[in-house]
N, C-alpha and C positions, 0 to 999 in steps of 0.2 A: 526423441523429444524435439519438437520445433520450438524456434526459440525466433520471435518475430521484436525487431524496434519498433517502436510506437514512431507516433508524431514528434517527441520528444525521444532521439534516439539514444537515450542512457535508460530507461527503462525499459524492459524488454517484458513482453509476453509468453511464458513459456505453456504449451501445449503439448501433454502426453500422449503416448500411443497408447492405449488402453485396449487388454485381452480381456475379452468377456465370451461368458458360453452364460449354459444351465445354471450352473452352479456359482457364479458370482463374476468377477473381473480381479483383473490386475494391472500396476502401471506399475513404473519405476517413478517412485516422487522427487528425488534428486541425486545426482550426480555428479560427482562434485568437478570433474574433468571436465564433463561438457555443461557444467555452467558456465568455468573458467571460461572454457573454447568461446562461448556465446555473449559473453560481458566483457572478453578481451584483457581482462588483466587478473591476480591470483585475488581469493577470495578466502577469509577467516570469519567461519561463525562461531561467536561465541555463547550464544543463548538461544533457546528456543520460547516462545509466548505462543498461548492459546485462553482466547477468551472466547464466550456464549454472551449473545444479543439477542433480543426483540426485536420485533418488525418497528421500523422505523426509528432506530438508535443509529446516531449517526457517532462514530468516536473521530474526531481530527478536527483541525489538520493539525496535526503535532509534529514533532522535530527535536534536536537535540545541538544545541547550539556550538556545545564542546565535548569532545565523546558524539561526532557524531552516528548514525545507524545507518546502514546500508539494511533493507527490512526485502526478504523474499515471502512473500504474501500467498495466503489460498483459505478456501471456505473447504470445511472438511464438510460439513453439514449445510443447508439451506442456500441463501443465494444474497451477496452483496453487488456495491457497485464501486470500487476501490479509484480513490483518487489519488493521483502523487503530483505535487508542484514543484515547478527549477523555483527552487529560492536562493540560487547563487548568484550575486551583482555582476561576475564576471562572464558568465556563460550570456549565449546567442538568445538563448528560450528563458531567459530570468523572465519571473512571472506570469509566465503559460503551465498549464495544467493538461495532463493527459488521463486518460480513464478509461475501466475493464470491468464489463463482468464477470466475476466471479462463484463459482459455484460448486457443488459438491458432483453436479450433473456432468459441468462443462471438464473437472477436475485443472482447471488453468492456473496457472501463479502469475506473479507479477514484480519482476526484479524493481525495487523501489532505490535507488544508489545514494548513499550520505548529498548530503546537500539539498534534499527534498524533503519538503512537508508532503504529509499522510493524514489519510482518512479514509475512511468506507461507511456507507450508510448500509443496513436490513433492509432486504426486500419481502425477504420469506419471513413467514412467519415466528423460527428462529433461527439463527446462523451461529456457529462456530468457525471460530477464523485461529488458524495457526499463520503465524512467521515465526523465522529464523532472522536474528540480529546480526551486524558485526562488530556490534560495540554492546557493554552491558548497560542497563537503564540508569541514569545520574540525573535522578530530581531535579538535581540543584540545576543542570542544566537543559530544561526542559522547558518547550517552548510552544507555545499554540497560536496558532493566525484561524481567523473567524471561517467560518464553513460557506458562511453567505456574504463572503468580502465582496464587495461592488467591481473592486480592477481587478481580480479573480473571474467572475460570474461564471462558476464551476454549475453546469447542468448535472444537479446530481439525477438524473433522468427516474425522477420519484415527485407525487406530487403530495405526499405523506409529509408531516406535517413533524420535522425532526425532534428527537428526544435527546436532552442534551444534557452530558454534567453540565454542572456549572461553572468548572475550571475551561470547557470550552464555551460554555454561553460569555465568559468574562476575556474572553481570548484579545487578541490583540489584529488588527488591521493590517495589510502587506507594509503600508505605505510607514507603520509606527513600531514594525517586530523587529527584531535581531536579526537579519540576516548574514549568510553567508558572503566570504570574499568572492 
């Protein structure tokens, strides 16, 4: 598995080797030693999540203010465009955003590390998206920053016209959320 930093190098891109013939393919989806090896420090998942979207649903940026989540991301089905933000005050890259396609094609994940807002828009027609957490989901401390925040200006590289709960339509601005120390 290659495992590449982004532009923001707490997020990591990981890429499979993938065996295919006649008869189908195979990867290894995770590993949990050379994730370790590749993120640098040990790693506990406690949950796994899988939801199914339509073309042009955008879910994020969400976050978890207390109980934060460390989210390792992938499209098992169809094709997103996954974004992660440093929302930490303390860090070099606070308020820069990085971003991956993903896809059932490309089969890539995207290590997402506590202290980042999340999202992903539909490209295909529908997608299913699995992560694995490191923390379990706590409502109470659940938190959302706007998809088309201005000091953001995240190219979700879609000119689709997003589809949005309305706990993210009513989201909150970088400059007015909760953020991280």
């Amino acid at each position: 598995m290659k495992a590449t930093p982004l532009a923001i190098p707490d997020v990591i891109l990981f890429e499979p080797k993938v065996f295919g013939d006649d008869r189908g393919f195979f990867f290894e989806s995770f590993n949990q030693a050379k994730f370790e090896e590749a993120v640098g420090r040990p790693v506990h998942f406690v949950q796994d999540n899988h939801s199914k979207s339509t073309k042009g649903v955008l879910r994020g940026l969400h976050y978890q203010i207390q109980q934060p989540q460390g989210k390792l991301v992938r499209a098992s089905q169809g094709a997103v465009f996954d974004v992660a933000v440093d929302l930490r005050k303390s860090s070099p890259t606070f308020g820069q955003w990085v971003g991956a396609h993903l896809s059932a094609e490309n089969k890539a994940q995207l290590w997402v590390p506590e202290g980042f807002g999340h999202g992903f828009v539909v490209l295909s027609e529908t997608a299913e998206f699995l992560y694995k957490t490191t923390d379990y989901y706590a409502p109470a401390f659940e938190r959302s920053i706007l998809w088309n925040d201005p000091d953001l200006a995240i190219d979700w590289t879609t000119d689709l016209a997003p589809v949005l709960s309305a706990k993210d339509q009513s989201a909150s601005t970088l400059k007015s959320a909760d953020l991280f120390d």
